[in-house]
C-alpha positions in Angstrom: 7.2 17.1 12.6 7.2 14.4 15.6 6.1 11.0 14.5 5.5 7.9 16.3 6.1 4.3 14.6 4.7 1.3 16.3 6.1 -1.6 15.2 9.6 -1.7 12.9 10.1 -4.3 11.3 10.4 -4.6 7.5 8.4 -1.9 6.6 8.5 0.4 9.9 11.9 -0.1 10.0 12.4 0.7 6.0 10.2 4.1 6.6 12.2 4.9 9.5 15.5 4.6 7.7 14.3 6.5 5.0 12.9 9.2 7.3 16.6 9.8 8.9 18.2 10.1 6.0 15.6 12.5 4.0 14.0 14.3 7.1 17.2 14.7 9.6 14.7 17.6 11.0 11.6 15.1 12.2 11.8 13.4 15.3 10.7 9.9 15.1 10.5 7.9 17.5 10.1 3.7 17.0 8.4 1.6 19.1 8.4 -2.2 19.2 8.4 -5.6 21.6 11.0 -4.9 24.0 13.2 -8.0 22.9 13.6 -6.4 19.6 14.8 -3.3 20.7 18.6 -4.1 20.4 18.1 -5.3 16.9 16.6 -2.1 16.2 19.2 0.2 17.6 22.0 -2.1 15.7 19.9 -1.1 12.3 20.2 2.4 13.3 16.7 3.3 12.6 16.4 6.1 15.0 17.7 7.8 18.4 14.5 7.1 20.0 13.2 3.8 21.1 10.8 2.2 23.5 8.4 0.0 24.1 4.3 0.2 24.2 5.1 0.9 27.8 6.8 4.2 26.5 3.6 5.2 24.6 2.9 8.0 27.0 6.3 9.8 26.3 6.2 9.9 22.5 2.4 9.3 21.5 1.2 13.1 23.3 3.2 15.2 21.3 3.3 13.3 17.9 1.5 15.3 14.9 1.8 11.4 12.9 1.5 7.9 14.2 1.8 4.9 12.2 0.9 1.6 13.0 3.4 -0.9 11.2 2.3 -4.1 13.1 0.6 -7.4 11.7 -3.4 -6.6 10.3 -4.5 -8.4 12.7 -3.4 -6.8 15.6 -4.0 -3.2 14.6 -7.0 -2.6 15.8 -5.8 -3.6 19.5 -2.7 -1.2 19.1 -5.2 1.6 17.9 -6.9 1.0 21.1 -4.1 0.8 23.3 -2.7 4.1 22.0 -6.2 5.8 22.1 -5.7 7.5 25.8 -2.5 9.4 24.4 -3.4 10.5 20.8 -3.7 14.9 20.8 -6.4 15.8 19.0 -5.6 16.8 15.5 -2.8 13.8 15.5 -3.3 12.0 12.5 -2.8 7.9 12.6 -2.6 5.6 9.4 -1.5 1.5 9.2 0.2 -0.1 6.6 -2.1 -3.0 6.5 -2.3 -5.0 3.3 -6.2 -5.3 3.7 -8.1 -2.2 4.6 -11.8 -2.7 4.8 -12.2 -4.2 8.4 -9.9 -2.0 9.7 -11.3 1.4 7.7 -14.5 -0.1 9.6 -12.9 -0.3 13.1 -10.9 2.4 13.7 -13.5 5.3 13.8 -15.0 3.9 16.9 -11.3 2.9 18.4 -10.1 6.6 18.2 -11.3 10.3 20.3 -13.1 12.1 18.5 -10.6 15.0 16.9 -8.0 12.7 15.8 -7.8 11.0 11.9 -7.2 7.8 10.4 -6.2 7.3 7.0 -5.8 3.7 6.0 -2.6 3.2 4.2 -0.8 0.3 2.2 2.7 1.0 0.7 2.4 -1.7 -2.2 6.5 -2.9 -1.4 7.5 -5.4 0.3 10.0 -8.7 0.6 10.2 -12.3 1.2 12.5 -11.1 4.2 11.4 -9.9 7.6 12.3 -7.7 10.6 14.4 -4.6 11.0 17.5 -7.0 9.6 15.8 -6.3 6.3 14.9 -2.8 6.5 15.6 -0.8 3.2 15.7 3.1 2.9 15.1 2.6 -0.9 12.1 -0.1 -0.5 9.7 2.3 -1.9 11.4 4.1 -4.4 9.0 4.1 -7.5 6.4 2.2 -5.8 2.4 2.9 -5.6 1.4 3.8 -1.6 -2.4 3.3 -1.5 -4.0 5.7 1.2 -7.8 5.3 1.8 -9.0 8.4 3.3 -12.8 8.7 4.7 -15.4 11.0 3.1 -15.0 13.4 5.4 -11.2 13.3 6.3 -9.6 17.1 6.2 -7.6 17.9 3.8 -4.9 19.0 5.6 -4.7 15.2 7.8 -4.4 13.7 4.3 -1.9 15.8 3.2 0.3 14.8 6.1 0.2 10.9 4.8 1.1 12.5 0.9 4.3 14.4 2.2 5.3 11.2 4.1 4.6 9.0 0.5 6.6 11.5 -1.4 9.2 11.9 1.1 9.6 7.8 0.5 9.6 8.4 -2.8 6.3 6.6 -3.0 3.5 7.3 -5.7 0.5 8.1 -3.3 -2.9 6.9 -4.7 -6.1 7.2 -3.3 -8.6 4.1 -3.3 -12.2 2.9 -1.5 -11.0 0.4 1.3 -13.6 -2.8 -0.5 -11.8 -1.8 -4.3 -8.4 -2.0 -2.7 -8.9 -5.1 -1.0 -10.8 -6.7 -4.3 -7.1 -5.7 -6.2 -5.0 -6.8 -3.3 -6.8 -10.2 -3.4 -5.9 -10.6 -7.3 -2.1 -8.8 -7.6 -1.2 -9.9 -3.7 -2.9 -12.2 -1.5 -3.4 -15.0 -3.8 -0.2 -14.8 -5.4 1.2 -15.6 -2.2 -1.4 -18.7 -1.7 -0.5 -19.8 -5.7 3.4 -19.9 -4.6 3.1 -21.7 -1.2 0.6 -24.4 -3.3 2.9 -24.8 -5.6 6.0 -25.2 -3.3 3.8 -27.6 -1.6 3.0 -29.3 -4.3 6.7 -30.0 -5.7 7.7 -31.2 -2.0 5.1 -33.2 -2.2 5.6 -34.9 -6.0 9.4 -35.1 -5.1 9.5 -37.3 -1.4 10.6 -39.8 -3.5 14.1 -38.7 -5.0 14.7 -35.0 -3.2 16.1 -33.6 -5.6 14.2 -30.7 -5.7 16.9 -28.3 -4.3 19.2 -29.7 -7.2 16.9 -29.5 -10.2 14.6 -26.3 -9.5 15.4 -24.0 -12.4 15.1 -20.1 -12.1 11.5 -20.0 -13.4 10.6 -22.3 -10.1 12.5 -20.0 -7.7 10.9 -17.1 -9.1 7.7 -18.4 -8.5 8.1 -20.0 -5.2 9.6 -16.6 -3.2 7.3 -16.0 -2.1 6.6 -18.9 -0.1 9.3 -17.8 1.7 7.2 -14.8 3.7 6.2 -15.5 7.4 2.8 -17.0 7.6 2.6 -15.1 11.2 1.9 -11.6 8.9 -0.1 -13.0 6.5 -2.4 -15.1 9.0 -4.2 -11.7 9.6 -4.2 -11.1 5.9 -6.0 -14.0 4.6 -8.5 -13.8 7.4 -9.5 -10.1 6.7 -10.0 -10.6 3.4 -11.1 -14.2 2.7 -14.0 -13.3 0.9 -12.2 -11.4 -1.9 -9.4 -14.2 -2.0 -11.8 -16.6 -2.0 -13.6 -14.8 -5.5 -10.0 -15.1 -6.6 -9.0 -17.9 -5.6 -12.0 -19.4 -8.0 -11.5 -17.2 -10.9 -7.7 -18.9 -11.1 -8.8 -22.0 -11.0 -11.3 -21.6 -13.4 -8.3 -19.7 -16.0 -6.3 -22.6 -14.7 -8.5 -25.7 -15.6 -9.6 -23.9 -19.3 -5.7 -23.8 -20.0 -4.9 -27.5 -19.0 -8.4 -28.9 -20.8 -7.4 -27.1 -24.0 -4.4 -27.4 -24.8 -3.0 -27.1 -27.2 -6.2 -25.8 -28.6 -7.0 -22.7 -30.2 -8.8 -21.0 -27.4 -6.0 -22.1 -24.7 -3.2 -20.5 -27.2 -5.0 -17.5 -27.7 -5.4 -16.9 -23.9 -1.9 -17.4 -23.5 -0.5 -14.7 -25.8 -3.4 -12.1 -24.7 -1.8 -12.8 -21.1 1.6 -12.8 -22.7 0.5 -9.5 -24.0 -0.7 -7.7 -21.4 2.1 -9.0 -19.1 4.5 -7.4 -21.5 3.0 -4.1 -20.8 3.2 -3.8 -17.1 7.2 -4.1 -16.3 10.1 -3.3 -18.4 11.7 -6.4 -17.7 9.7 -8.2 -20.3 9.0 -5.8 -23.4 9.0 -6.8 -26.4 10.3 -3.5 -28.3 12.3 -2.1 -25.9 12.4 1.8 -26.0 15.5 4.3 -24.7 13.2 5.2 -21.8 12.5 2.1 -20.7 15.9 0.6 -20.6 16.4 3.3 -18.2 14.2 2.6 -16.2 15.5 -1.1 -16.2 19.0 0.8 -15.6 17.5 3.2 -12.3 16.2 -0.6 -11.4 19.6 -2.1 -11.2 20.9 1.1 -9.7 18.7 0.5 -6.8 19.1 -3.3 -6.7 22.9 -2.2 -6.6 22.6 0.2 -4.1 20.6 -1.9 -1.6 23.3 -4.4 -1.7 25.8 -2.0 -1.1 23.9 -0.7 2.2 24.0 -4.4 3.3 27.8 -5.0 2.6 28.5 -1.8 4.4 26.4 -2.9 7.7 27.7 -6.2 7.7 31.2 -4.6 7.2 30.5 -2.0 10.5 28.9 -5.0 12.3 32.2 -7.2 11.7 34.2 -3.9 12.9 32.5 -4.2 16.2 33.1 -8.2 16.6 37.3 -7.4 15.7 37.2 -5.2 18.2 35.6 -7.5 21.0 38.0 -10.2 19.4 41.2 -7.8 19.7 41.7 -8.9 16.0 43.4 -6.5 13.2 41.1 -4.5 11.2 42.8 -5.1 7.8 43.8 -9.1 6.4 46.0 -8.8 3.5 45.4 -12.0 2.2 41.8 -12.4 3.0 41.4 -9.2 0.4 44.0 -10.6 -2.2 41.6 -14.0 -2.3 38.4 -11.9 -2.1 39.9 -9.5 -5.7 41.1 -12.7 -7.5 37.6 -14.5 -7.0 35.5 -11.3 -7.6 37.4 -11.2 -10.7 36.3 -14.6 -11.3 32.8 -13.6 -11.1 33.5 -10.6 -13.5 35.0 -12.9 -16.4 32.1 -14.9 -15.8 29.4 -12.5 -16.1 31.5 -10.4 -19.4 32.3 -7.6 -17.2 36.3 -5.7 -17.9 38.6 -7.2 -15.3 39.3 -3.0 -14.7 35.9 -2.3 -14.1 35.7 -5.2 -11.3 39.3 -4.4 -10.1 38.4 -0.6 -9.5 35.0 -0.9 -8.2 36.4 -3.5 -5.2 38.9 -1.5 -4.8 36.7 1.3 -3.4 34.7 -0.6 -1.9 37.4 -3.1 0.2 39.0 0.9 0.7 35.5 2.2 2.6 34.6 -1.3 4.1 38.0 -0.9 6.3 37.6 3.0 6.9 34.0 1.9 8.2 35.4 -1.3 10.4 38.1 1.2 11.9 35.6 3.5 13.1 33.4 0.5 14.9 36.9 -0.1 16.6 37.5 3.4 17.6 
C-alpha cells in the first residue's frame, strides 16, 4: 500500500504515527506547508516529506490519498492534486462537515478515481503535528460517507485504514452526518467559546477568573481553546444545521431558566441526567465489572499518551545536551524529581513503592533515550 497525506497536523500527523507503527510495510508519504516540514520530521511521522510542490513524486503511484487540511480548503487541494491521481486511487478528507464537500468533489476529480468522505469523530483542544497521537483513535467512531455508487473494493480501502487506527468505521448520508455533527460538535464548541466569553466578560471587574474557575468551568470551556482558523471552515459549511441547533438550545436553555425550580424544569433535568448516564462510563450510576474496565483501558490510554510525550520531550532534551556539551545524567535533578513525585503519590493515595518503582523505570529509559540523541 502507498498512501499520500496532505496536510499533518493533529489528525494527519496522529494517522501517520499510527500507520508507522501498525503498518511498517505501507509507504506513506506526508505532505504539508514547507515551514512545517521540520516540525514534522522532529515528530517522526514518516521518512517521506514534501511539499505540494512534491505532489508529482508521491501522488502517481499512491493506491490512497487523504486530505487532512482545514474544510475549507479541501476542495482547492482536491483540485490541485487532480492532474496526478492514477485512476483507481482512492481519496477521502477528514473534514468535520461533509455535505458541501460530498457535493464538490465529483466534479473536482478524473473520472476513474473515488472519493469517500470521511470524519474520524477524535480530536483535541491542541493543534499541529506537536500534538499528534498514535492512540487518538483507539475506540473512537470514523464516519465514512461513501456515494451510491462507490465500489466496494474503494470503500474497503478507507475500512482497513479505520480498523488499522483502531477506529469503529460507520457509514452515514453526508446531510445526516452534518445534522449530528451540528448537535454533538459544532455547537458545543460555539456553547464553550460563549460561555468563556461570557465569564471574561462578567469578571473585567475583579479578574479573578483564573483563580476561582472550578473544574466543572474548565471542563466546559476546553474547548474554547481550539483554533478558530479550523473551525472557520466548519461553521460556514454547515451554518444551516448549527443554526437549527443553535435554536433548539436556546429554546431547552430558556424553558430551564423560566422554570425553575418547577416541575417540568426538574423533570427535564433528570431525563437529561439520565440519558447522559448512559453514554460514557465516566458517569454511571451502577457501575458494572465491564465498564470499569473500560474506564480502566481509558486511563491505560490517557497513561500511555503521556508517556509518549515524556519520552519525546526526553529525546528532544537529548539532542539540546548534546548541542550544549552538557552531561546526559544530573544526579540531583533526579533525586529532587523522586522526592516530589512521591509527593504527588501521598497526595493522590498511591503506595510510595508503586511511585518509587514506576520513576524508576521510567528516569532509567528517559536517559537510555537522551544518550542515544547524543550518540
Amino acid at each position: 500500500m502507498k498512501m499520500t497525506i496532505v496536510g499533518c497536523g493533529l489528525i494527519g500527523g496522529s494517522i501517520a504515527l499510527a500507520l508507522k507503527h501498525r503498518r511498517p510495510e505501507w509507504a506513506v508519504a506526508c505532505i504539508d506547508l514547507a515551514e512545517r516540514l521540520s516540525a514534522l520530521e522532529e515528530a517522526g511521522v514518516s521518512e517521506h516529506l514534501g511539499t505540494m510542490d512534491d505532489v508529482g513524486t508521491h501522488v502517481p503511484d499512491s493506491d490512497l490519498v487523504l486530505v487532512a487540511t482545514p474544510v475549507q480548503s479541501v476542495a482547492g487541494t482536491l483540485g490541485r492534486l487532480a492532474p496526478f491521481l492514477r485512476p483507481g486511487a482512492v481519496v477521502s478528507d477528514v473534514g468535520s462537515t461533509k455535505r458541501r464537500i460530498m457535493a464538490e468533489a465529483p466534479g473536482l476529480l478524473p473520472r476513474g478515481v473515488h472519493f469517500v468522505g470521511g470524519h474520524p469523530m477524535a480530536g483535541s483542544e491542541r493543534s499541529g503535528v506537536e500534538a499528534a497521537d498514535p492512540l487518538l483513535f483507539n475506540g473512537r467512531v470514523y464516519a465514512l460517507c461513501p456515494y451510491p455508487d462507490t465500489p466496494p473494493e474503494a470503500l474497503l480501502i478507507l475500512i482497513e485504514l479505520v480498523e488499522t487506527l483502531r477506529a469503529i468505521p460507520v457509514t452515514i448520508d453526508p446531510e445526516e452526518h452534518d445534522r449530528i455533527m451540528a448537535m454533538v460538535s459544532h455547537l458545543p464548541h460555539l456553547i464553550s467559546v460563549a460561555l468563556m466569553h461570557s465569564a471574561a466578560a462578567g469578571d473585567a471587574e475583579h479578574a479573578m477568573l483564573p483563580t476561582l474557575a472550578g473544574r466543572g468551568f474548565l471542563d466546559m470551556t476546553r474547548l474554547a481553546a481550539s483554533d478558530y482558523g479550523i473551525w472557520k471552515g466548519i461553521l460556514e459549511t454547515n451554518a444551516e444545521a448549527i443554526g437549527e441547533a443553535a435554536a433548539r438550545f436556546g429554546e431547552s436553555l430558556a424553558f430551564l431558566v423560566s422554570g425553575m425550580p418547577g416541575n417540568e424544569a426538574a423533570a427535564a433535568w433528570e431525563a437529561a441526567a439520565k440519558l447522559r448516564r448512559k453514554m460514557g462510563p465516566e458517569t454511571l450510576a451502577r457501575p458494572r465489572k465491564q465498564d470499569l474496565r473500560s474506564v480502566i483501558d481509558r486511563y491505560d490510554r490517557q497513561i500511555l499518551t503521556a508517556l509518549g510525550h515524556r519520552i519525546d520531550i526526553a529525546r528532544r532534551i537529548g539532542r539540546l545536551k548534546k548541542r550544549q556539551s552538557i552531561p546526559v545524567t544530573d544526579s540531583e535533578r533526579e533525586k529532587r524529581m523522586m522526592f516530589e513525585r512521591r509527593d504527588w503519590g501521598q497526595s493522590l493515595g498511591l503506595p510510595e513503592e508503586l511511585v518509587d518503582e514506576l520513576f524508576a523505570v521510567i528516569i532509567r529509559h528517559s536517559v537510555r533515550i537522551q544518550s542515544d540523541s547524543v550518540e
